[in-house]
C-alpha positions in Angstrom: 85.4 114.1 107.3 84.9 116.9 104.5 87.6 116.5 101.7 88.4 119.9 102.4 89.9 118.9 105.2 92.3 116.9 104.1 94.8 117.9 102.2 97.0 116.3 99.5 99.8 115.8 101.8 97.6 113.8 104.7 95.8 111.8 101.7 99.3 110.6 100.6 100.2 109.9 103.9 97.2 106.9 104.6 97.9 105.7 101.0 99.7 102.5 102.0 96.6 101.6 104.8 94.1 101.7 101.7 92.0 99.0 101.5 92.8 99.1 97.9 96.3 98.6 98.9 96.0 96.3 101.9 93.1 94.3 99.9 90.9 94.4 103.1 87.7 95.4 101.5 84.8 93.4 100.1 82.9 94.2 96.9 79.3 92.5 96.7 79.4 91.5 93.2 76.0 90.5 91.6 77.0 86.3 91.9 77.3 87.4 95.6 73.9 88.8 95.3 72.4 85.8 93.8 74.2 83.0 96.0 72.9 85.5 98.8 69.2 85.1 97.7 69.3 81.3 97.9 71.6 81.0 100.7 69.1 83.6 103.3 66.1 81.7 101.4 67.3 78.3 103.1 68.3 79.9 106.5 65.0 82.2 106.5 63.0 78.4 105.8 65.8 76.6 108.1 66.8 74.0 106.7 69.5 71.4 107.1 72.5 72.2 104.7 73.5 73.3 101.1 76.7 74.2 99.4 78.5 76.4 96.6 81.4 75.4 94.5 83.8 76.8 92.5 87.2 76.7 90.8 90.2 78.5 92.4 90.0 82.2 92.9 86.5 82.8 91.6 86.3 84.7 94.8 84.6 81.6 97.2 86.1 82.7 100.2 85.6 86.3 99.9 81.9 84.9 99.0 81.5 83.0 102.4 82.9 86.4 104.3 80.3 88.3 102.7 77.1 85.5 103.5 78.7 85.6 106.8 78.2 89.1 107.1 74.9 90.0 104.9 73.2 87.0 107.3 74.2 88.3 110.5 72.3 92.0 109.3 69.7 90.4 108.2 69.2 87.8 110.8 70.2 89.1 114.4 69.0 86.2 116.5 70.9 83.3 114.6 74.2 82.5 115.9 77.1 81.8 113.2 80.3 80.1 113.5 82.7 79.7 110.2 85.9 77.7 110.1 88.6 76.5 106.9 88.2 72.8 107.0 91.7 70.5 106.8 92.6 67.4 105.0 93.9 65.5 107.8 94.2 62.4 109.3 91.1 61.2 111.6 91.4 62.8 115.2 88.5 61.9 117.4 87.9 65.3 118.6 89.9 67.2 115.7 86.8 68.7 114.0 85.2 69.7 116.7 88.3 71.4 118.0 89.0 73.6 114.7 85.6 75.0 115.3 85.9 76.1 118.4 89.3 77.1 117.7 87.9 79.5 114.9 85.2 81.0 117.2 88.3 82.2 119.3 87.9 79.4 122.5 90.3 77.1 123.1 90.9 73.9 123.9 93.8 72.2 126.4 95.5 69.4 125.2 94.2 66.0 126.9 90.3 67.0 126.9 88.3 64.4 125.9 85.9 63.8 123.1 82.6 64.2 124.4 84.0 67.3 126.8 84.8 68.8 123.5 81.8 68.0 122.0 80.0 69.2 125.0 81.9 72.5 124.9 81.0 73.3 121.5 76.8 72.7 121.9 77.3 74.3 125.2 78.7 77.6 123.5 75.8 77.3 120.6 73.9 76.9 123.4 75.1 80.2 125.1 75.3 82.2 122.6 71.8 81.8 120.9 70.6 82.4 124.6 72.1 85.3 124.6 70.4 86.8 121.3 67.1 85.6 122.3 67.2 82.8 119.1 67.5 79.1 118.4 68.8 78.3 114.7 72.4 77.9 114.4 74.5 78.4 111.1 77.7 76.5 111.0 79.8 78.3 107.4 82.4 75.5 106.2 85.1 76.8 103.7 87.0 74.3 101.7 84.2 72.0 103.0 85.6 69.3 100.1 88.5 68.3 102.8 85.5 66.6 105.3 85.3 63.0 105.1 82.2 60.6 106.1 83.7 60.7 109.2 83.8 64.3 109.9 79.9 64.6 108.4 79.2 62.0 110.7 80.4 63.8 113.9 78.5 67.2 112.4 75.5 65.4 112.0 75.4 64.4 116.1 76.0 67.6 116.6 73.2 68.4 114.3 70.9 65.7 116.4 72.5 66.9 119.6 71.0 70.5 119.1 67.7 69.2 117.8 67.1 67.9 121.0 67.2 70.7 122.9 65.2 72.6 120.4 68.0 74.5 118.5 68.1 73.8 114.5 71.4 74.0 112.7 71.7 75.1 109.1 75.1 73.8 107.1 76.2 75.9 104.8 79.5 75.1 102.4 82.0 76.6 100.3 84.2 74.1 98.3 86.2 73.5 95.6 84.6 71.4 92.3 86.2 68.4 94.3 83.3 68.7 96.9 81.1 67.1 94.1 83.4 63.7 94.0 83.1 63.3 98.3 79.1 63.5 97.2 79.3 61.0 94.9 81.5 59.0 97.2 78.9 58.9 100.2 76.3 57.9 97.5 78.6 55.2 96.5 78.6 54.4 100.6 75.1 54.7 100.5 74.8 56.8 102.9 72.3 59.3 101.1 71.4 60.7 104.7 74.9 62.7 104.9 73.7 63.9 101.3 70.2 64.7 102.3 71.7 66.7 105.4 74.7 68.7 104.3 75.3 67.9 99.8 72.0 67.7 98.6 71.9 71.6 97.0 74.8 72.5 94.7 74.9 76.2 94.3 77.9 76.6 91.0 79.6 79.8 91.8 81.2 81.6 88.9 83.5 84.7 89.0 82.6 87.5 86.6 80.5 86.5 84.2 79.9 89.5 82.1 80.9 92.9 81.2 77.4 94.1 83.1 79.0 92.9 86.2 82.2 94.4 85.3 80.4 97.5 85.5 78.6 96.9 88.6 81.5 96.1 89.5 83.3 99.3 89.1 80.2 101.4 90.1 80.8 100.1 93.5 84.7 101.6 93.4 83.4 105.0 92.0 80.4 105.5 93.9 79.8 102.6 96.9 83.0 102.1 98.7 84.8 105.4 100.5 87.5 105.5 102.2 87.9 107.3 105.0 84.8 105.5 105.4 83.4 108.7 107.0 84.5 110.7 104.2 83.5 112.0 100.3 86.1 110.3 99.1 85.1 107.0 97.1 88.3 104.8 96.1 88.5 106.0 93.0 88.2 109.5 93.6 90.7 108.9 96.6 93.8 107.9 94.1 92.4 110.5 91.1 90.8 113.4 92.8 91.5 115.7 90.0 90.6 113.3 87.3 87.3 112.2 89.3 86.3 115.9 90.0 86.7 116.8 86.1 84.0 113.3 85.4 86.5 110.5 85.2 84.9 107.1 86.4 86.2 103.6 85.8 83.2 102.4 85.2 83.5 104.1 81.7 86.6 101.6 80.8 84.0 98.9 81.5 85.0 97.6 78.0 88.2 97.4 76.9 88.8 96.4 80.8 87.0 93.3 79.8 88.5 92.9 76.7 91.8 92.9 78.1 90.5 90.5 81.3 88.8 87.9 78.4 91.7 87.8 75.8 94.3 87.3 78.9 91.9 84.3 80.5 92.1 82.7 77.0 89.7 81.1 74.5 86.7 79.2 76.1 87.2 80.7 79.2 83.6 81.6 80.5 84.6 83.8 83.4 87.0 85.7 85.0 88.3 85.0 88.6 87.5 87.6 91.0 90.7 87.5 92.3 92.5 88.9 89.4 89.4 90.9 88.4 90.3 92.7 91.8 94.3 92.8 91.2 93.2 94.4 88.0 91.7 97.2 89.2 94.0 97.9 92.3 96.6 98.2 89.8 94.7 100.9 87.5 94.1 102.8 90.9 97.3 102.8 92.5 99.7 103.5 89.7 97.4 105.7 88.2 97.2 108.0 91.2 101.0 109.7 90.5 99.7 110.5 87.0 96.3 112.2 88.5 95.5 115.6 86.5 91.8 116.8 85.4 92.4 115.8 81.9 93.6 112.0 82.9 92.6 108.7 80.6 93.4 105.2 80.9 94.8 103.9 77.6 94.9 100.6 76.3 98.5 99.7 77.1 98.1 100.6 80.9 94.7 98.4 80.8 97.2 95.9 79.3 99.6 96.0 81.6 97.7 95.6 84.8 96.0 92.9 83.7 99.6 91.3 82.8 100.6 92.4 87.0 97.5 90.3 87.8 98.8 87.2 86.7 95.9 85.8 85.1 97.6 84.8 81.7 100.2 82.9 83.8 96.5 81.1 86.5 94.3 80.5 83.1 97.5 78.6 81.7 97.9 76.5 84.5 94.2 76.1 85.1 93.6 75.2 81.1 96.7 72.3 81.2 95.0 70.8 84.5 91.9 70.3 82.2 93.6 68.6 79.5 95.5 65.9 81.8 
């Protein structure tokens, strides 16, 4: 679509199905990138599990959805099935049943365990057939909810699939609590649910500097577009005037993080990607009704959307958790 072909009017128009608005878009920060490079290293050498961990809203889930999808490029023939694990009470087939649930199959009350299980190697099964491969990736988010007993029924599964020559890679996302159900099976002594699915921790952190910031932001000026198909990256979408006359966010990098740090609060090493992200959808959406060729951000509007984010209000409660 050339830009010229779209006027003002029909940009307004699709403002409110922005992925800026609707938050449907995914930005591969650089801790993506480096989880990424250990994560493909382990599926690429096959082996049996690992896991990341990291506090609330550091941007874990939106991590596993990009693994998810930067695996699947880069490795065709594996098969991949990702579900949220629950903290529940122990149902026989329960586990087995959210997985297949999650993969879009379903499963009639009253089947039996080992149907179930059956089901769920059967589809691996199928589906690897169909892709001409034979290593399956299984992505658990909030994986610190699974219990011995839940590792234990993924590990049949794990010697169920050996034996008919498919491997299975485990790969988690949980919160720091993940690190206490290790330390629990070692207490259990049983190391070999460590050895297959805990015995990597990968720390994931949020942004970490102001060099990410600016990666960061690079990818809303220059890497994300939206109509994809168009010239129009997100920023210049909301300030076309101010975009077109060399304004770039990337060139608030700085008191942006400022703001971001002084809001999170003394000792606070990182910020949360999640308000990182509210941050900036704030700058672009309010700024866009103030869009000429001469337009700034100023401190107080930097100030302000970093107040809409919230993350004052999240590093308060986050820093009182630590003290009790």
């Amino acid at each position: 679509m050339n830009i010229h072909s779209l006027t003002n009017e029909q940009r307004l128009a699709i403002i409110s199905e922005h992925p800026v608005v609707t938050k449907d878009y995914l930005i591969i920060t650089p801790v993506i990138t480096d989880v990424y490079s250990i994560i493909r290293e382990r599926v690429l050498m096959r082996t049996t599990g690992t896991f990341m961990f990291a506090s609330p809203r550091m941007g874990k889930s939106t991590c596993a959805r990009a693994i998810r999808h930067l695996l699947q490029a880069e490795f065709p023939k594996i098969f991949i099935m990702s579900f949220v694990a629950e903290k529940r009470r122990i149902q026989e087939a329960a586990l087995f049943t959210d997985i297949l649930q999650a993969d879009g199959l379903s499963v009639t009350r009253g089947e039996r365990y080992p149907d179930i299980q059956r089901k769920l190697i059967t589809h691996i099964q199928s589906r690897l057939a169909m892709v001409g491969g034979n290593q399956f990736v299984l992505m658990i988010d909030e994986m610190q909810n699974l219990g011995d007993a839940e590792l234990e029924k993924l590990a049949t599964i794990h010697n169920r699939l050996e034996e008919i020559n498919i491997r299975m890679t485990t790969i988690g996302f949980g919160q720091p609590e993940i690190l206490e159900v290790r330390s629990s099976l070692s207490f259990l002594n049983k190391t070999y649910l460590i050895s297959r699915f805990l015995c990597e921790p990968i720390p994931f952190h949020g942004c970490a500097t102001k060099e990410d910031l600016e990666i960061i932001l690079e990818d809303y000026d220059h890497t994300k577009f939206y109509p994809t198909d168009s010239d129009l990256s997100f920023t210049r979408f909301f300030l076309i005037e101010a975009f077109d006359n060399g304004f770039r966010l990337r060139q608030y990098a700085t008191p942006i993080w400022k703001a971001l740090k002084k809001a999170a609060g003394v000792g606070t090493e990182t910020i949360p990607m999640e308000h990182l992200s509210r941050t900036v959808e704030y700058l672009l959406v309010l700024s866009q009704q103030h869009d000429n060729k001469d337009f700034q951000i100023d401190s107080k509007f930097i100030t302000s959307a970093v107040n809409a984010s919230n993350l004052s209000y999240f590093s308060g409660l986050i820093n009182e958790k630590s003290y009790h």
